[in-house]
Backbone as JSON, one array per atom type, in Angstrom:
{
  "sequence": "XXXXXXXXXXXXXXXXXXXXXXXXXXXXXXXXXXXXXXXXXXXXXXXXXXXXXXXXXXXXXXXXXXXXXXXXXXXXXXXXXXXXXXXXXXXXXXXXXXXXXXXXXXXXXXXXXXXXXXXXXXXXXXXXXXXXXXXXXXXXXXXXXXXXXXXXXXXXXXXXXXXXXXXXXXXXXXXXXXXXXXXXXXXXXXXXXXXXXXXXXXXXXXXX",
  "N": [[-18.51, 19.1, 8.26], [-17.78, 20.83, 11.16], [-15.96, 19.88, 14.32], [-16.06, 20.83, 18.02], [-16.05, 19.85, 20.38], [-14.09, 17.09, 22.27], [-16.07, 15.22, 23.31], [-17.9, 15.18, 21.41], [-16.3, 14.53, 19.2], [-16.04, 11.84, 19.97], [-18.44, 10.64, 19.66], [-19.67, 11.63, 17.45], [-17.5, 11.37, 15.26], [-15.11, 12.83, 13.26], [-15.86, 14.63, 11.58], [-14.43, 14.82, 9.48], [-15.45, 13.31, 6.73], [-17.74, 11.73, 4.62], [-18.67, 10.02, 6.23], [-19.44, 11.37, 8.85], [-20.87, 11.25, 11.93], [-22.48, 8.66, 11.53], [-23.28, 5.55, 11.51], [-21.11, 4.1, 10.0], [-18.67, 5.77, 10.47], [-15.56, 6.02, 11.33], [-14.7, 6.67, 14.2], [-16.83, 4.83, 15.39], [-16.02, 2.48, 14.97], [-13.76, 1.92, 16.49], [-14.28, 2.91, 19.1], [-14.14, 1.95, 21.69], [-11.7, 1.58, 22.79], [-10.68, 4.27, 21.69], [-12.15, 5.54, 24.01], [-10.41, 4.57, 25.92], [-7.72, 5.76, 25.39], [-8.02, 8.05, 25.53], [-8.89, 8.73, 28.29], [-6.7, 8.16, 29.59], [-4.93, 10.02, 28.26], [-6.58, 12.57, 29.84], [-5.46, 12.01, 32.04], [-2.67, 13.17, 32.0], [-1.93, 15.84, 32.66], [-1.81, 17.64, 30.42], [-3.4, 20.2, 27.85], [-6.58, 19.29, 26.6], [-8.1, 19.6, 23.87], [-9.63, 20.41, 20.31], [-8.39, 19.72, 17.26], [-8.08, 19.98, 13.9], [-9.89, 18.38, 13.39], [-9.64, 16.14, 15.36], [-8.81, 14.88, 18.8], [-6.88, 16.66, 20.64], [-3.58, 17.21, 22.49], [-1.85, 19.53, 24.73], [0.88, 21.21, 26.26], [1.34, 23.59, 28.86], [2.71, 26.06, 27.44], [1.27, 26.02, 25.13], [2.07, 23.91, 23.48], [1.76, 21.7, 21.21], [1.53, 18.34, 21.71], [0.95, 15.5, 21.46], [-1.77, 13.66, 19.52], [-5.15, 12.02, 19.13], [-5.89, 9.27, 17.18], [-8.23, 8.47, 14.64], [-8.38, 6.13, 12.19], [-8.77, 3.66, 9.45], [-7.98, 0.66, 9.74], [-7.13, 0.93, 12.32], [-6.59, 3.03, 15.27], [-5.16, 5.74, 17.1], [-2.36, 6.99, 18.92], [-0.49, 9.84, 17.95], [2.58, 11.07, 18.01], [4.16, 14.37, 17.8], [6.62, 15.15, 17.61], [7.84, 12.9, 17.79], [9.94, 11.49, 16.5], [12.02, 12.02, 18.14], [11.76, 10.54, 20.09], [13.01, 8.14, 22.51], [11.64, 5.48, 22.26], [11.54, 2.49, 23.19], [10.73, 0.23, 23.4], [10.13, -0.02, 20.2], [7.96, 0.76, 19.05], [6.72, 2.83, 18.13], [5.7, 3.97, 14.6], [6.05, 5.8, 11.27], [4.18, 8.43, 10.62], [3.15, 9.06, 8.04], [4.08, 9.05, 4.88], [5.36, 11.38, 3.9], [6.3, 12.24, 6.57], [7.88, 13.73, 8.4], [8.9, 14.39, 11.4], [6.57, 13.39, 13.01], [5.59, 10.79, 14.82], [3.69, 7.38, 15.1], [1.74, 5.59, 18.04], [-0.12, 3.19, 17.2], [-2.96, 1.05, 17.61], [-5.36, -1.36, 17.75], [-7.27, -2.62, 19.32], [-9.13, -2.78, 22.14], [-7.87, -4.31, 24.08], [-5.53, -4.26, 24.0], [-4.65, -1.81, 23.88], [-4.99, -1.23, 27.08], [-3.16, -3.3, 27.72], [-1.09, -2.1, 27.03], [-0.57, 0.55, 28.48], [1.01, 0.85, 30.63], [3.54, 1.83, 28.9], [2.35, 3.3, 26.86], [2.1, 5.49, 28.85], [4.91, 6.15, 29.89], [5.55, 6.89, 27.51], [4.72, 9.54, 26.6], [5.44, 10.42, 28.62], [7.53, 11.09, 28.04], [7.71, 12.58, 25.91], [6.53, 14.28, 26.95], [8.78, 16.16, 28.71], [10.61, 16.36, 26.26], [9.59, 18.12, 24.89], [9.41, 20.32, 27.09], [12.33, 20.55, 27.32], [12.8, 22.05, 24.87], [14.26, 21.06, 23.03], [15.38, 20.84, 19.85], [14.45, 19.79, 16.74], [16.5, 18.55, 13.8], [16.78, 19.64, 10.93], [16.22, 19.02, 8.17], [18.24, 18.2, 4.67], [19.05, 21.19, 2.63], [17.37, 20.83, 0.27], [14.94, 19.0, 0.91], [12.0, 19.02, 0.75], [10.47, 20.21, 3.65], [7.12, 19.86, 5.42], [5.18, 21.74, 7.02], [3.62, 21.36, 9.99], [0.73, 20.98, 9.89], [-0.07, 21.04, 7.57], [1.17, 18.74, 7.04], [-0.08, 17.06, 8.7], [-3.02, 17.05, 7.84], [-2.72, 16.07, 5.21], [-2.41, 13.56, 5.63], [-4.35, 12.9, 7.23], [-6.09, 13.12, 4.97], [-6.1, 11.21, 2.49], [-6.61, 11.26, -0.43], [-6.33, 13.8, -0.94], [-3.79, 14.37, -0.33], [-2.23, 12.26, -2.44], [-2.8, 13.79, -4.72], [-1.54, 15.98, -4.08], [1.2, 15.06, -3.82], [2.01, 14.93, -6.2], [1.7, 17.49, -7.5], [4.1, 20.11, -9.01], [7.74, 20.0, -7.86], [8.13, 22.66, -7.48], [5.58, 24.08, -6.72], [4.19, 22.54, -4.75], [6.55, 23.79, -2.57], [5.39, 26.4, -2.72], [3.15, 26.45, -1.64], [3.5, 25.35, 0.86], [5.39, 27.19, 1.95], [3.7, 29.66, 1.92], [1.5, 28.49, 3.52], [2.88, 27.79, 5.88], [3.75, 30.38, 6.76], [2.26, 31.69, 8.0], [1.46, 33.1, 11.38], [-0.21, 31.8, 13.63], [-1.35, 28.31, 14.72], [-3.92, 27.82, 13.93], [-4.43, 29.91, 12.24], [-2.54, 28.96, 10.17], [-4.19, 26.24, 9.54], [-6.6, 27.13, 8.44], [-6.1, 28.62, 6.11], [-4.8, 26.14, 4.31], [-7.09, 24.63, 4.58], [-8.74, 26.49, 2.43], [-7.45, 26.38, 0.16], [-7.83, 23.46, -0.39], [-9.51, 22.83, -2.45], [-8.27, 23.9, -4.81], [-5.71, 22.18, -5.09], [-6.53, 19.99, -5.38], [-7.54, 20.0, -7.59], [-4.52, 20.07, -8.77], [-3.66, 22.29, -9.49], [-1.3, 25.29, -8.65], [-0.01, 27.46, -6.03], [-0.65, 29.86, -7.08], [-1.63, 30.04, -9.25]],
  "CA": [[-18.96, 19.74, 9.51], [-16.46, 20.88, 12.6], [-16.72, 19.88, 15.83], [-15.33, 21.13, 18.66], [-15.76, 19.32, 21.9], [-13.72, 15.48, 22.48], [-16.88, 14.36, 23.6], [-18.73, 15.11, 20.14], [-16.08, 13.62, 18.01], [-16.1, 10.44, 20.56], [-20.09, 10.81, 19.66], [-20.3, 11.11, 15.77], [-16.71, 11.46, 14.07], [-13.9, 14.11, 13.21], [-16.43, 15.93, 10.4], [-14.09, 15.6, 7.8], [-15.73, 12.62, 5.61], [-19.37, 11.72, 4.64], [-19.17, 9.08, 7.22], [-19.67, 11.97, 9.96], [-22.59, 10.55, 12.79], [-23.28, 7.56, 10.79], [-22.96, 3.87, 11.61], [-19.82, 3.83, 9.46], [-17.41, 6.31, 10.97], [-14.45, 5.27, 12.08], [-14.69, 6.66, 15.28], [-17.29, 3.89, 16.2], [-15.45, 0.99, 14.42], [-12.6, 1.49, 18.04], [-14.95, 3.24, 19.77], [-13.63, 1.6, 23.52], [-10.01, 2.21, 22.53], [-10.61, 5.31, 21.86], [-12.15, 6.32, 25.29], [-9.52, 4.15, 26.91], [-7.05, 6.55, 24.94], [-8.56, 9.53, 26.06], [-8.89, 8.35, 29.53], [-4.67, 8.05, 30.09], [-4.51, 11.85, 27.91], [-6.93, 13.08, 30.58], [-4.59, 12.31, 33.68], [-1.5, 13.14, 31.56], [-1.55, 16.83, 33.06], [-2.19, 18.21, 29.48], [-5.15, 20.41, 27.73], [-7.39, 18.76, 25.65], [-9.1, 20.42, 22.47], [-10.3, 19.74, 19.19], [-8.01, 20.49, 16.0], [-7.63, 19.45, 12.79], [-10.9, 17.2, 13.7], [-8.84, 15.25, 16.21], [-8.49, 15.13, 20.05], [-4.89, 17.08, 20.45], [-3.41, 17.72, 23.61], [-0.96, 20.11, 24.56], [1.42, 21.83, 27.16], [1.23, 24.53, 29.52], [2.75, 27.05, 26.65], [0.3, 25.44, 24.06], [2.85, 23.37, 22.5], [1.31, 20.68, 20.73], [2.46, 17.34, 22.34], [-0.1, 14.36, 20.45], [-3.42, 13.96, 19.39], [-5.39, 11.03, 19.27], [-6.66, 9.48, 15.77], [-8.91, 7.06, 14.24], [-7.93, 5.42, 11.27], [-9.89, 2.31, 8.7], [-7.15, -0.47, 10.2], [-6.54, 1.36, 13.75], [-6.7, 4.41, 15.99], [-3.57, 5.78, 17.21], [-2.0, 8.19, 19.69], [0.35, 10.52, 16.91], [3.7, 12.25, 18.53], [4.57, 15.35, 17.1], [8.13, 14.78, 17.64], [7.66, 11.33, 17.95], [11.12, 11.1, 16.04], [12.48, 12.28, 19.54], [11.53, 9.75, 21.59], [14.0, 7.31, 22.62], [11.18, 4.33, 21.52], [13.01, 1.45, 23.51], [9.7, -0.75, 22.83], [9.84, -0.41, 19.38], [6.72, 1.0, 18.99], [6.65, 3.62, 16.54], [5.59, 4.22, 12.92], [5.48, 7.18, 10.57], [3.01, 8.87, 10.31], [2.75, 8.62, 6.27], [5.48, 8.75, 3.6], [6.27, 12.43, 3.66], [6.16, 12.45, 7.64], [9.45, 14.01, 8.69], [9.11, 14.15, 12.52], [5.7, 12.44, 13.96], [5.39, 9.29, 14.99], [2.49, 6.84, 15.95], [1.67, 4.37, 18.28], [-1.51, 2.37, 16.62], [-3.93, 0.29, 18.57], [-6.31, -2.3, 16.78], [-8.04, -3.69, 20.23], [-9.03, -2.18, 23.49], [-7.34, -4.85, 25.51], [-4.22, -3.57, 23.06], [-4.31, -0.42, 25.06], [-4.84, -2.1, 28.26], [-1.87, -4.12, 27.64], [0.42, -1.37, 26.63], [-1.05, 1.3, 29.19], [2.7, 1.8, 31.48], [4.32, 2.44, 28.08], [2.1, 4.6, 26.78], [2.21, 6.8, 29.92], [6.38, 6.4, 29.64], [6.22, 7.21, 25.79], [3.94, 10.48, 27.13], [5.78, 11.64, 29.98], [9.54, 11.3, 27.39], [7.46, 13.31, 24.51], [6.41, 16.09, 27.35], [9.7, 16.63, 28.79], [11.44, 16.7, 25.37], [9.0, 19.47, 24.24], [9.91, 20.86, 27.89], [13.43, 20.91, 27.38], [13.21, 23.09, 24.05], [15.15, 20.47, 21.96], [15.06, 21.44, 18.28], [14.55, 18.57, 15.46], [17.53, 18.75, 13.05], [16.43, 20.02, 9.97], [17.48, 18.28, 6.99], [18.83, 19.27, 3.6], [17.83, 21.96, 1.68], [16.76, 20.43, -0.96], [14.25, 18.44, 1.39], [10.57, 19.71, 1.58], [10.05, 19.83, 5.01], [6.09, 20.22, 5.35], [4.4, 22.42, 8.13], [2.72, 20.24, 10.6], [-0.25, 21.38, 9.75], [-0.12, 20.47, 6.35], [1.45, 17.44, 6.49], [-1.2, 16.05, 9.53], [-4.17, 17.02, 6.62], [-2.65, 15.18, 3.94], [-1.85, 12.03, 6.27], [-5.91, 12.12, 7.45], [-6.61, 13.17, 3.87], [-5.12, 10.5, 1.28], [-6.92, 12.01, -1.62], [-5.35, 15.4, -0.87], [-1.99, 13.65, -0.14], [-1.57, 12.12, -3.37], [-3.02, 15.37, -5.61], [-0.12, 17.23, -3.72], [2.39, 14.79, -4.42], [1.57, 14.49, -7.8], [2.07, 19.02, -7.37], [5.57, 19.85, -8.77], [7.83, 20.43, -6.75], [7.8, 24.67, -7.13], [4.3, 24.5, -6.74], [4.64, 22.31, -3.12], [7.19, 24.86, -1.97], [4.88, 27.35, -2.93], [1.87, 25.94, -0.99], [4.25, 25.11, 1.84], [5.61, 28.28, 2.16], [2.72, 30.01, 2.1], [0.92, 28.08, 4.68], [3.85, 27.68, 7.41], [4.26, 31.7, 6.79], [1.02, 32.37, 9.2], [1.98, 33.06, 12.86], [-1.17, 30.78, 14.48], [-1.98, 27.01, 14.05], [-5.38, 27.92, 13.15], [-4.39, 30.26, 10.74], [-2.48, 27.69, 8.91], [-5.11, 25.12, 9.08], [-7.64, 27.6, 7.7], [-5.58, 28.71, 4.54], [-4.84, 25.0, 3.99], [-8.72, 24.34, 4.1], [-9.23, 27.0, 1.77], [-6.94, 26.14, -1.06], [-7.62, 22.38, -0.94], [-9.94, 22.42, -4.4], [-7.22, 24.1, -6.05], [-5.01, 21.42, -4.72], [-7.67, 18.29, -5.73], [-7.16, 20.03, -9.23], [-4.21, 19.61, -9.71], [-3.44, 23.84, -9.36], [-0.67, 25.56, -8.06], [-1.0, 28.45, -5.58], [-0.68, 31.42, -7.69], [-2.89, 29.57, -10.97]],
  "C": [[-17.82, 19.78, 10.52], [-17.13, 20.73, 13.3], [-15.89, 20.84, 16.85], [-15.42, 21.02, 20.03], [-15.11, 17.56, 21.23], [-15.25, 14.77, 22.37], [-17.76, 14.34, 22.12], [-18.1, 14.62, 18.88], [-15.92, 12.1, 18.72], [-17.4, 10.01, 19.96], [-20.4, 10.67, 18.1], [-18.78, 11.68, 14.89], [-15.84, 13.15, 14.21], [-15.02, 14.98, 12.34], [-15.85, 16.14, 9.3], [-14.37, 14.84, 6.41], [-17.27, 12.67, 5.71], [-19.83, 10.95, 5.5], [-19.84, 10.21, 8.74], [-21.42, 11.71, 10.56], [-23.12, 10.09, 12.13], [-22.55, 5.98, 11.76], [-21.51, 3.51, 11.34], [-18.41, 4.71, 9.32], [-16.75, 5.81, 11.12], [-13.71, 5.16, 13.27], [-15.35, 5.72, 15.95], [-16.66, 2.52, 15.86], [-14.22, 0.95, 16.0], [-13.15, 2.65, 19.01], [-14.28, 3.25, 21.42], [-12.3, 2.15, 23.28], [-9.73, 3.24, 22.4], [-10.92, 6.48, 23.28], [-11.16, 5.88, 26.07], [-8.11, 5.45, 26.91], [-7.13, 8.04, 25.77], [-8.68, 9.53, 27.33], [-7.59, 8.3, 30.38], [-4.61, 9.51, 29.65], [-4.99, 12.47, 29.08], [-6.24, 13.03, 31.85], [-3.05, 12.41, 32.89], [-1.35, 14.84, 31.89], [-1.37, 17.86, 31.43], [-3.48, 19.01, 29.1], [-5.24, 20.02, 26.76], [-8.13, 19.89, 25.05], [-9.42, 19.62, 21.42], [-9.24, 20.33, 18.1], [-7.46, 19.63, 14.87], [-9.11, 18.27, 13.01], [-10.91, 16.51, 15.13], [-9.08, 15.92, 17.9], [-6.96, 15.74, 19.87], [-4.72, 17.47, 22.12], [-2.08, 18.41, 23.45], [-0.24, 20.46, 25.64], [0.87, 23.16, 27.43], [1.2, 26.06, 28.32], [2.08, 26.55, 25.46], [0.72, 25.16, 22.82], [2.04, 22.29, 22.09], [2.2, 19.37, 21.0], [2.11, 15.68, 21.42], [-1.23, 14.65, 20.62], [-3.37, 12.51, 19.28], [-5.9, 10.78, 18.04], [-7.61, 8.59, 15.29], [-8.96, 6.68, 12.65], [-9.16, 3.99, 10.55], [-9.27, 1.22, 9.58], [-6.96, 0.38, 11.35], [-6.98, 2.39, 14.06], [-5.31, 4.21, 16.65], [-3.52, 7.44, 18.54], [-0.66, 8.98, 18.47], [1.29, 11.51, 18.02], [4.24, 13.36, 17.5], [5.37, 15.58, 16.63], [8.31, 13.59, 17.66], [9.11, 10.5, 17.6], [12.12, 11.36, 17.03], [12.86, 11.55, 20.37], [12.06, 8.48, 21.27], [13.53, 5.73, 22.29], [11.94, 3.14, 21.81], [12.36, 0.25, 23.45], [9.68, -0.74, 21.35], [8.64, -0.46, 18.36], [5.9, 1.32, 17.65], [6.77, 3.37, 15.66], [5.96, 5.25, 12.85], [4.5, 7.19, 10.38], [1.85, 8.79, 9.16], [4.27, 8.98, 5.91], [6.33, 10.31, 3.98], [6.55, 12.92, 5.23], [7.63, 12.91, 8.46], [9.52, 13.95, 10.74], [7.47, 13.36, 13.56], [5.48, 10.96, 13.86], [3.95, 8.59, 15.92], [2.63, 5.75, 16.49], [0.37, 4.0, 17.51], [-2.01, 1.01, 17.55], [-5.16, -0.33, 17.67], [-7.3, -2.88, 17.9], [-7.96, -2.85, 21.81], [-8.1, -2.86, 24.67], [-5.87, -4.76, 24.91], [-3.37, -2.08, 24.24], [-4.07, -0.17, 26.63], [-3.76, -2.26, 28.68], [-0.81, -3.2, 27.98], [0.1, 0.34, 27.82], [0.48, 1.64, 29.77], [3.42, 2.08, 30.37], [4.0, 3.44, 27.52], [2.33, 5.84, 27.66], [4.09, 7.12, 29.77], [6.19, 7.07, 28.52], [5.53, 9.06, 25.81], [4.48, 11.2, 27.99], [7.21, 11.74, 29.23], [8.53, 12.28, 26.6], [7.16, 14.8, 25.38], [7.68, 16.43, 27.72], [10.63, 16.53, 27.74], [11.0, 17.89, 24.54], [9.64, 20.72, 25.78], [11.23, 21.26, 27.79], [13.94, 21.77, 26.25], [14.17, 22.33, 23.26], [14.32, 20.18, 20.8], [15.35, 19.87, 17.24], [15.37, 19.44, 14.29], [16.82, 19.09, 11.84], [17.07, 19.2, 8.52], [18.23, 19.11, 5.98], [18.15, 20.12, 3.13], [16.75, 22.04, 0.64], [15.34, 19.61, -0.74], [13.39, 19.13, 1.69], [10.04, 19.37, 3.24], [8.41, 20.44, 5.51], [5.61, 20.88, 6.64], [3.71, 21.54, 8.39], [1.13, 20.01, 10.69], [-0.62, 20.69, 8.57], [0.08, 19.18, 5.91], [0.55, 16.29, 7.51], [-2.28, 15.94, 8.69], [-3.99, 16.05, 5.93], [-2.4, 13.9, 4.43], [-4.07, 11.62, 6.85], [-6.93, 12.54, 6.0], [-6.07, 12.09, 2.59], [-5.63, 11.12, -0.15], [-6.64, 12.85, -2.02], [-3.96, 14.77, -0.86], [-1.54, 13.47, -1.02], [-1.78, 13.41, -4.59], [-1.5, 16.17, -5.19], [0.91, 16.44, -4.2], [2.74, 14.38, -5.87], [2.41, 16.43, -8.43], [3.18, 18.9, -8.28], [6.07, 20.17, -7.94], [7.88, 21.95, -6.18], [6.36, 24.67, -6.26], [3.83, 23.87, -5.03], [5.27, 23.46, -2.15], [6.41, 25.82, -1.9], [4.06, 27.49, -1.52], [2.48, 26.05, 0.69], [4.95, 26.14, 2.55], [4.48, 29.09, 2.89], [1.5, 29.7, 3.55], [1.69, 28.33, 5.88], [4.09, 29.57, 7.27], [3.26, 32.25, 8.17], [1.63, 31.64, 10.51], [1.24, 31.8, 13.66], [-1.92, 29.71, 14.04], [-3.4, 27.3, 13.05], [-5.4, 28.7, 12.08], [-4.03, 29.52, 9.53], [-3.6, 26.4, 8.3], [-6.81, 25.85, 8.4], [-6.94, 28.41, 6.23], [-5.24, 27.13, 4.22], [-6.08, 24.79, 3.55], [-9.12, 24.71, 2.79], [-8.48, 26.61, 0.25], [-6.95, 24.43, -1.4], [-8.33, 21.95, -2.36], [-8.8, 22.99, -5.11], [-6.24, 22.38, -5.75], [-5.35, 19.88, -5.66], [-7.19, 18.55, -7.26], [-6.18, 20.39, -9.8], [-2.98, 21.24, -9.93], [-2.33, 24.38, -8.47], [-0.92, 26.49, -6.84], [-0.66, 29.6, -6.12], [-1.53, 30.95, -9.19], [-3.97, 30.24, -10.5]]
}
C-alpha cells in the first residue's frame, strides 16, 4: 500500500512490508524518535513529502536533501550526499554496501536525538548549502556501477531485492541501471523500478 502524507506513515508504516498498520511495524518500534526527527526537518526551512515510502525533504529547486527512515535496529536521518559533509563528529555510516554517496546518521533512543539535536541541525544546514552551492560528487571509475539514487535507496530498504540484484550479472545490473536512471523525473524512476522488481526477485535480466 502507498501512502502519501508524513503524518500517515508516522501513523501505520512506509507500505512497503506486511507489517504496514500493525503492532509490528517499525515505524512504532521508534515511534518518539521519529517525531522528534521530524520535528528539527520541520523548522529546517525545507519541503516535506512522501517518497520512496519515507519522509524526504527537499530544497527550494526540489533537490532532494535527506529523508528520514526507520529501520529493525534504528531509524535514521539518510544524506543524499552525505559523502559531502565535512562529518567532524564522526557520525556517519553508509547507507548499505553498494552506497556510493549517502550517508546516515542512526538513532536507537529518543533521548539519542535529544542529545545530538545542535549537530543534527549543523550536519543539516552543511548538507543544504552543499546542495546550494552546486558541488558535483566525483564520479568514480568506469568500471564502477554507480547506481541511480533511486535504485540504490530501494535496494538498501529492500534487502531481499538487494541481494537478487547483486547476485544479477554484472551486464544485466548495467542494464537495469541504465534503464532506470535514463527517465527525466524521480517518480518516473521509482515507478519503472517498482515495476520490474519480480523480474529482478527472479533472478531475470531486463530484456529476458
Amino acid at each position: 500500500m502507498k501512502i502519501s502524507t508524513v503524518d500517515q506513515f508516522l501513523i501505520s508504516g512506509c507500505g512497503r512490508c506486511k507489517h504496514f498498520d500493525t503492532p509490528q511495524c517499525k515505524v512504532h518500534t521508534w515511534s518518539e524518535a521519529l517525531h522528534l526527527l521530524r520535528g528539527i526537518m520541520q523548522n529546517s526551512g525545507l519541503t516535506e513529502e512522501i517518497k520512496w515510502g519515507f519522509p524526504c525533504y527537499s530544497n527550494s529547486e526540489n533537490k532532494n536533501i535527506l529523508m528520514i527512515g526507520a529501520f529493525k535496529e534504528f531509524c535514521s536521518l539518510s544524506f543524499f550526499k552525505g559523502v559531502l559533509l565535512t562529518d567532524s563528529h564522526q557520525l556517519l555510516q553508509k547507507a548499505g554496501e553498494n552506497s556510493q554517496t549517502m550517508r546516515l546518521l542512526k538513532f536507537t533512543s529518543p533521548e539519542q536525538v535529544i542529545q545530538q539535536s545542535s549537530i543534527i541541525n549543523q550536519y543539516i544546514t552543511e548538507a543544504i548549502e552543499i546542495e546550494k552551492s552546486g558541488i558535483k560528487i566525483q564520479k568514480p571509475s568506469a568500471q564502477e556501477l554507480v547506481l541511480c539514487t533511486e535504485l540504490a535507496t530501494i535496494l538498501d530498504e529492500m534487502p531481499e531485492l538487494k541481494v537478487a540484484f547483486q547476485k544479477l550479472t554484472p551486464g544485466r545490473q548495467r542494464g537495469y541501471n541504465l534503464y532506470f536512471s535514463d527517465a527525466k523525473q524521480s517518480a518516473t524512476r521509482i515507478s519503472r523500478i517498482e515495476k520490474f522488481i519480480p523480474k529482478i526477485l527472479s533472478g531475470k535480466g531486463f530484456q529476458d
